[in-house]
C-alpha positions in Angstrom: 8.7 13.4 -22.5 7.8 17.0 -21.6 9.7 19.4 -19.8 10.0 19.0 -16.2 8.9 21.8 -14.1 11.4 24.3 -11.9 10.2 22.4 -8.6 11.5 19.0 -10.2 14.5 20.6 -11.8 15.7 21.8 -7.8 14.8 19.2 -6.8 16.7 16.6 -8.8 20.3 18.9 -8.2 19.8 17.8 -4.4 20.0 14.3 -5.1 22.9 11.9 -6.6 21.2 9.7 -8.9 24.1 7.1 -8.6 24.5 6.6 -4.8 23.0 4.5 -2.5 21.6 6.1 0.6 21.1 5.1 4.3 18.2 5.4 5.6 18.8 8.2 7.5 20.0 10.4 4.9 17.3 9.6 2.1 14.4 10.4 4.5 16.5 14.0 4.9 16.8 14.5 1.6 13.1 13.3 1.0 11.7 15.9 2.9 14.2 18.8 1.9 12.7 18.1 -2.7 9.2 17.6 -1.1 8.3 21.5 -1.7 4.4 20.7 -3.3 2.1 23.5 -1.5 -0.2 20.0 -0.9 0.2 17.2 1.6 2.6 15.4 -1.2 2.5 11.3 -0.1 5.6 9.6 0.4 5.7 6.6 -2.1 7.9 3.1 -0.9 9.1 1.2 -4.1 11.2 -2.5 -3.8 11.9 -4.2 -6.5 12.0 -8.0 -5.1 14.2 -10.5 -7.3 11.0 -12.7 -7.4 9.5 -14.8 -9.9 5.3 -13.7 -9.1 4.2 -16.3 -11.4 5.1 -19.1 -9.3 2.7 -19.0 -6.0 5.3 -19.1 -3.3 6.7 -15.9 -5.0 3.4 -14.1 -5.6 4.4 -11.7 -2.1 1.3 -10.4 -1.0 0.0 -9.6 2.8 -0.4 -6.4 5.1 1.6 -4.0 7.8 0.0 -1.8 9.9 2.2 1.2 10.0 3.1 3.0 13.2 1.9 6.3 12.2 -0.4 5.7 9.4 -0.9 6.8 6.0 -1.8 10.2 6.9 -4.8 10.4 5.0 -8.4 9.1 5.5 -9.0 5.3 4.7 -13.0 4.4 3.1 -13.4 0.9 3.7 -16.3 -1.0 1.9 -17.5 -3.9 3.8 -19.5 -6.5 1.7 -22.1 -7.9 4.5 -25.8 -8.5 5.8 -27.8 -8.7 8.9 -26.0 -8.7 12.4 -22.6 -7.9 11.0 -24.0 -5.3 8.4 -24.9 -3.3 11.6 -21.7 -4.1 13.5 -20.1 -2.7 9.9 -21.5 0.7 10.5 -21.3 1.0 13.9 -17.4 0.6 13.3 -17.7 3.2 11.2 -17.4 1.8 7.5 -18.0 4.3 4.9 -20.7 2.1 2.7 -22.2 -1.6 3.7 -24.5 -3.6 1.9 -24.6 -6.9 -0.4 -26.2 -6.9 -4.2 -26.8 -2.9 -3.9 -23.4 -2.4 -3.4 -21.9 -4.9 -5.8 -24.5 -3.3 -8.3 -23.4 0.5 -7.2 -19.6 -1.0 -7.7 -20.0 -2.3 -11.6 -21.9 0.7 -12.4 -18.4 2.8 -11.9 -18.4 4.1 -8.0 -14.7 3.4 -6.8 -14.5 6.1 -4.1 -12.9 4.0 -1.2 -9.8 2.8 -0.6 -10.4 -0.7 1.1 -12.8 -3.5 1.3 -14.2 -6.4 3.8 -16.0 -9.4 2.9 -17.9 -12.0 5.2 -16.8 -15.5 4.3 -20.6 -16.1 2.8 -20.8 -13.4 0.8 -17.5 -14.0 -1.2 -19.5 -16.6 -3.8 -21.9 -13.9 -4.5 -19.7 -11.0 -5.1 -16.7 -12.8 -6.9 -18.0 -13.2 -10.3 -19.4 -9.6 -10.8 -16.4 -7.7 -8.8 -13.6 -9.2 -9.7 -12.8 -7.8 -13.0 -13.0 -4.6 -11.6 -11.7 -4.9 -8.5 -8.9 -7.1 -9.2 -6.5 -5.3 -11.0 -7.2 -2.5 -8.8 -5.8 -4.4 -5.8 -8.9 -4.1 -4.2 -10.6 -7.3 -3.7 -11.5 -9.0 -0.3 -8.8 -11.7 0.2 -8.4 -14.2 2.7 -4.7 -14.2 2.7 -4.8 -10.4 3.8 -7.5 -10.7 6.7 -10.0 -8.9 4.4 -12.2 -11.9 4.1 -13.9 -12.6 7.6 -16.0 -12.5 10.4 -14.3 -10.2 12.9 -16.0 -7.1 10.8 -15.8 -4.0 13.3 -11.9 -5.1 14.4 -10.9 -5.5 10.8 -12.5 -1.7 10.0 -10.8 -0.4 13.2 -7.3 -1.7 11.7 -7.4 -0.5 8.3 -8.8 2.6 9.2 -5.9 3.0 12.0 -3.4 2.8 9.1 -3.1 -0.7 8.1 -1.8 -1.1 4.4 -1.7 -3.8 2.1 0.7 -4.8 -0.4 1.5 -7.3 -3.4 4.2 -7.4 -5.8 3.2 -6.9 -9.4 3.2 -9.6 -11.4 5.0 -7.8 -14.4 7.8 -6.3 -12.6 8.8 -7.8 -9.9 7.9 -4.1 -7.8 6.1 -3.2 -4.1 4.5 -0.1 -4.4 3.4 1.0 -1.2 2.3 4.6 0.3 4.4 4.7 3.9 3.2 8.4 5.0 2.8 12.2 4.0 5.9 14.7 3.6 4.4 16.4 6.1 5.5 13.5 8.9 8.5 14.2 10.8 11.9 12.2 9.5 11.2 9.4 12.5 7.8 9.0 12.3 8.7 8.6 8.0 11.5 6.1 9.0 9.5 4.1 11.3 6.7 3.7 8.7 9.3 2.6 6.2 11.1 -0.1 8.5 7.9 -1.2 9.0 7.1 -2.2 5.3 10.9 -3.4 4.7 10.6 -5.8 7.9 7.2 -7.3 6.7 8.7 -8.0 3.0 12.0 -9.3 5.2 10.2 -11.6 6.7 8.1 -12.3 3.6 11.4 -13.5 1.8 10.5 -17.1 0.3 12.6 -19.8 0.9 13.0 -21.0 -2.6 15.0 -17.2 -3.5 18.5 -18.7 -3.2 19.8 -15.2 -5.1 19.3 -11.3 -4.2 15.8 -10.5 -2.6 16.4 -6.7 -2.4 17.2 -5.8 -5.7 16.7 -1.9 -5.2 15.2 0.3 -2.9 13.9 4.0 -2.9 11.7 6.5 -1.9 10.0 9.3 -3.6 7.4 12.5 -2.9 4.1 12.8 -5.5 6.5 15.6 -6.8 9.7 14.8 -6.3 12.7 12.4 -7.3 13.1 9.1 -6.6 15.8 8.6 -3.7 17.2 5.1 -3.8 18.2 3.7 -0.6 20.7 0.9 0.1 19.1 -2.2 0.0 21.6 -4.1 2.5 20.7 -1.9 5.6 17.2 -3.8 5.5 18.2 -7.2 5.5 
């Protein structure tokens, strides 16, 4: 591993590797090691004591947090005719069916979220989903991106609705809860957010420890690990 840089280095002497935060105090800390001259984004990390291979484990779904990402959300919508137009008039970034699948395979990835009409989903399926679906990105059902109710879906995502899954390998939520340039409430209320939807997620077959860990981290900066407990 190379040498971390000076930034890092400060960084890391404000924070106690070994301890378990409150809320209140990791946010402090977060912002105090977020010193990037760029808007650095404020990464949420939970490791879940879940097994994702078994279905009722396989934690996936969506929060709309209070004050957004802080950053501009392109959404994709996959549609035709009538809802096509309702599409753009809600202000999706591209629309279309076959052009845009085509546009999609041939290596354009500059959005951040995409919509599907329920009819559409057989046709796009077999020539998205190996690129999309590691990504994260695919229309799904389970996560409201699959419908009819186009323009209202857009107006969510766009308003700073987020969606998250657990990866299948570890066990970890990754999920982007704000910018370090958000005051430490609006940070905190973004981050309850997340930690209430996976709460509430919990299946009912996990007899042992949900939480495992918790914690918090700037583009730049340390990881802050937060006591898991104060979330349940």
């Amino acid at each position: 591993m190379g040498k971390r840089g000076k930034r890092y280095r400060e960084a890391s002497q404000l924070v106690d590797r070994l301890k378990l935060y409150d809320l209140d105090e990791g946010v402090e800390l977060l912002k105090k090691s977020a010193s990037a001259k760029f808007a650095e984004t404020i990464d949420l990390a939970v490791h879940l004591g879940v097994d994702p291979r078994h279905a009722d484990q396989n934690i996936r779904g969506t929060v709309s947090l209070p004050h957004g990402t802080g950053q501009e959300i392109r959404v994709v919508v996959f549609a035709q005719g009538d809802k096509a137009r309702e599409a753009e008039e809600a202000g999706a970034d591209a629309v279309g069916t076959d052009d845009l699948v085509d546009k999609i395979v041939d290596g354009w990835l500059e959005f951040d979220a995409t919509i599907a009409t329920p009819d559409l989903m057989r046709t796009i399926m077999p020539k998205l989903g190996r690129v999309l679906g590691p990504r994260g990105l695919m229309p799904n059902a389970k996560t409201g991106t699959v419908t009819m109710d186009v323009a209202e879906t857009i107006r969510t995502i766009k308003a700073g609705q987020i969606e998250y899954r657990v990866e299948k390998e570890s066990g970890v939520i990754h999920a982007p809860v704000g910018k370090a340039s958000f005051d430490e409430n609006q940070i905190k209320e973004n981050i309850q957010a997340v930690m209430g939807a996976l709460v509430q997620a919990r299946p009912s077959s996990i007899k042992g420890r949900y939480l495992k860990t918790v914690a918090v981290s700037s583009t730049m900066g340390v990881g802050i690990r937060l006591e898991p407990g104060q979330f349940s």
